[in-house]
C-alpha positions as CSV (number, residue, x, y, z in Angstrom):
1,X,-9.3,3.8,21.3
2,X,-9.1,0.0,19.5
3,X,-7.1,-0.6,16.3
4,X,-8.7,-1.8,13.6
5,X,-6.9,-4.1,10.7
6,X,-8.1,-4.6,7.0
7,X,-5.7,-6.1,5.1
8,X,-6.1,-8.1,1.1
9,X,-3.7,-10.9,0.0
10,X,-2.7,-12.0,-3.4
11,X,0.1,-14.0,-5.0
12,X,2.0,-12.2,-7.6
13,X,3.3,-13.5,-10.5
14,X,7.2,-12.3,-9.9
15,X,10.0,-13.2,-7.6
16,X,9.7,-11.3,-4.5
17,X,13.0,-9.0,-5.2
18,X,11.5,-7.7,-8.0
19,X,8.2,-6.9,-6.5
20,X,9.6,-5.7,-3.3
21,X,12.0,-3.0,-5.6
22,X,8.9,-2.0,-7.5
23,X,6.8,-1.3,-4.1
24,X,9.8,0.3,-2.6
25,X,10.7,2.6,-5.6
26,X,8.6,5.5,-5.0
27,X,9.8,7.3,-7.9
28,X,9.8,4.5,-11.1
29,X,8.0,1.9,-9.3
30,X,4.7,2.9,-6.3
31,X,3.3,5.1,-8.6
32,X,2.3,2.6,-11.5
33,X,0.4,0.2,-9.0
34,X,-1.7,3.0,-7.1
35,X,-4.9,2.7,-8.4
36,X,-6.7,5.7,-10.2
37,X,-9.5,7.1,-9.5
38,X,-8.8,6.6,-5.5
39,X,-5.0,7.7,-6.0
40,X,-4.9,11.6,-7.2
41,X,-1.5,12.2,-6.9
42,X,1.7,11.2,-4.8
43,X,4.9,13.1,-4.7
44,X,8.5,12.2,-3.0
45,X,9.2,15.1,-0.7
46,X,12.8,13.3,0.5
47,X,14.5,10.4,-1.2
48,X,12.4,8.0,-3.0
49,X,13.9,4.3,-2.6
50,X,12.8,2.4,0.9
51,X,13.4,3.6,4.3
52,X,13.6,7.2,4.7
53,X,11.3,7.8,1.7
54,X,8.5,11.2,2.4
55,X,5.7,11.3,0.4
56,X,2.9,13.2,0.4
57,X,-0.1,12.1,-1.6
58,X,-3.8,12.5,-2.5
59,X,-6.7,10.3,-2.5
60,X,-10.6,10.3,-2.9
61,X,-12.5,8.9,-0.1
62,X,-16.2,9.1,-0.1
63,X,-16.0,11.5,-2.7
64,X,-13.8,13.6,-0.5
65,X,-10.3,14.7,-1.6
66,X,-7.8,14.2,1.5
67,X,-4.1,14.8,1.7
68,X,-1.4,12.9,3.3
69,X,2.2,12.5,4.8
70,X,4.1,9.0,5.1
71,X,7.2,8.2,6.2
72,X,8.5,5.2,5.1
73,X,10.5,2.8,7.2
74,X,12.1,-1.4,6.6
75,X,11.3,-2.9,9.5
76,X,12.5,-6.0,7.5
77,X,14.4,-4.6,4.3
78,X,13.5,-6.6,0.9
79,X,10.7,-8.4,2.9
80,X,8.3,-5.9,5.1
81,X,8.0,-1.9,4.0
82,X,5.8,0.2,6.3
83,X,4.2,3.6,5.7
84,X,3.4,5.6,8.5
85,X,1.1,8.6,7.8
86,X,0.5,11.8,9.3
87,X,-3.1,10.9,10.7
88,X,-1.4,8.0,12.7
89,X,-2.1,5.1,10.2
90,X,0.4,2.5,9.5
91,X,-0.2,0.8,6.5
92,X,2.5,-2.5,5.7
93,X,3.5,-4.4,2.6
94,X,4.8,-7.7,2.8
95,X,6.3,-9.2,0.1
96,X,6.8,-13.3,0.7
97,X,8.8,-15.7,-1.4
98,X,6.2,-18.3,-3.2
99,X,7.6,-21.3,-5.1
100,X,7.6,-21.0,-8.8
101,X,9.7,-17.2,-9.2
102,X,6.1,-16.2,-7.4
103,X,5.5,-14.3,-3.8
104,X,2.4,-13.3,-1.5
105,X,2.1,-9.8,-1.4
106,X,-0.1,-8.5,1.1
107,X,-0.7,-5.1,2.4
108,X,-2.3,-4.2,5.9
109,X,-3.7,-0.7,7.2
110,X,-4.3,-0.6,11.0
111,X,-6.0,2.9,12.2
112,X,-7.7,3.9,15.5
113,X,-11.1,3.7,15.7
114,X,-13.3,4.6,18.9
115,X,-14.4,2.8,21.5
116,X,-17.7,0.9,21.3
117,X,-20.8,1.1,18.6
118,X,-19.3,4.0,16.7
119,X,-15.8,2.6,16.5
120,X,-17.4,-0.5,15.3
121,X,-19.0,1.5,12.7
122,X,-16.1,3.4,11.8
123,X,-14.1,0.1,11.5
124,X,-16.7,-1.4,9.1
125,X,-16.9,1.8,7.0
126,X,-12.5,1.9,6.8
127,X,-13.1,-2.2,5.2
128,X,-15.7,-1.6,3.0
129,X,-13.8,1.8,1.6
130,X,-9.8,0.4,1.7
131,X,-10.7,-3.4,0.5
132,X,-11.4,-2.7,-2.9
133,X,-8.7,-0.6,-3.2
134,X,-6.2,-3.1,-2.0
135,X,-7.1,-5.3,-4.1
136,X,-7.0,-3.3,-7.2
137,X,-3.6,-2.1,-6.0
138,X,-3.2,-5.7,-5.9
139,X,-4.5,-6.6,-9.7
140,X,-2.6,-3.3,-10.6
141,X,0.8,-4.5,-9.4
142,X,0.0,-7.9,-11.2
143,X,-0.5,-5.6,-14.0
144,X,2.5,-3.9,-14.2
145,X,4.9,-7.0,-13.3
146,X,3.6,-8.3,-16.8
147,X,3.9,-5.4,-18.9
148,X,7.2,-4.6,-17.4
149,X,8.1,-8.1,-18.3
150,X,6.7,-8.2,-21.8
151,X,9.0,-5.2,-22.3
152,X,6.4,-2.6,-23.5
């Protein structure tokens, strides 16, 4: 088995302890930046701020609806949260301190894939399906840093 990595990077327009709470919050704050129509649904089955967090959620993946477990860990508190789901991925979110009240979010998904030609496919086809939504999780958290900022 080989791990494969897709990750997406974007600077946010915020300081990084306010984006880190909002990522971390899984009740006020995770659920406005997920984007729709990939994200169904996500539920907090046990606390709902940072480590310790279970959620389970829904997503549409090739136009199938699959459902998931995470456990949430801070391998890093206010800087690094991690999300480790029931199938074995580990998807990270990174929030780093920019100059200017910015930071560089950036959020990373490492799976198995299998060995040779069809883990190469299988690696390809997990980029071309989680890219977009990164970054659209991306513009979304963007999104709602400004409205939440404009105070509507």
């Amino acid at each position: 088995m080989v791990v494969n990595r897709v990750s997406a990077s974007a600077v946010i327009p915020a300081p990084a302890e306010k984006v880190y709470g909002i990522i971390s919050d899984y009740h006020n704050g995770h659920p406005h930046i997920l984007p729709k129509p990939y994200f169904l649904s996500l539920e907090v089955v046990k606390g709902g701020v940072g480590a310790g967090t279970v959620v389970d959620f829904s997503m549409r993946l090739m136009g199938r609806v699959q459902h998931f477990r995470a456990t949430v860990t801070e391998p890093q508190p206010g800087r690094v949260l991690v999300e480790t789901n029931d199938t074995g991925s580990v998807t990270s979110f990174t929030v780093e301190p920019q100059p200017n009240q910015q930071c560089r979010v950036t959020i990373v998904t490492e799976t198995t894939v299998r060995d040779g030609l069809l883990g190469k496919v299988e690696g390809w086809l997990t980029n071309r399906l989680l890219q977009p939504i990164y970054g659209a999780e991306l513009a979304q958290l963007a999104a709602f840093i400004q409205k939440d900022s404009e105070g509507k």
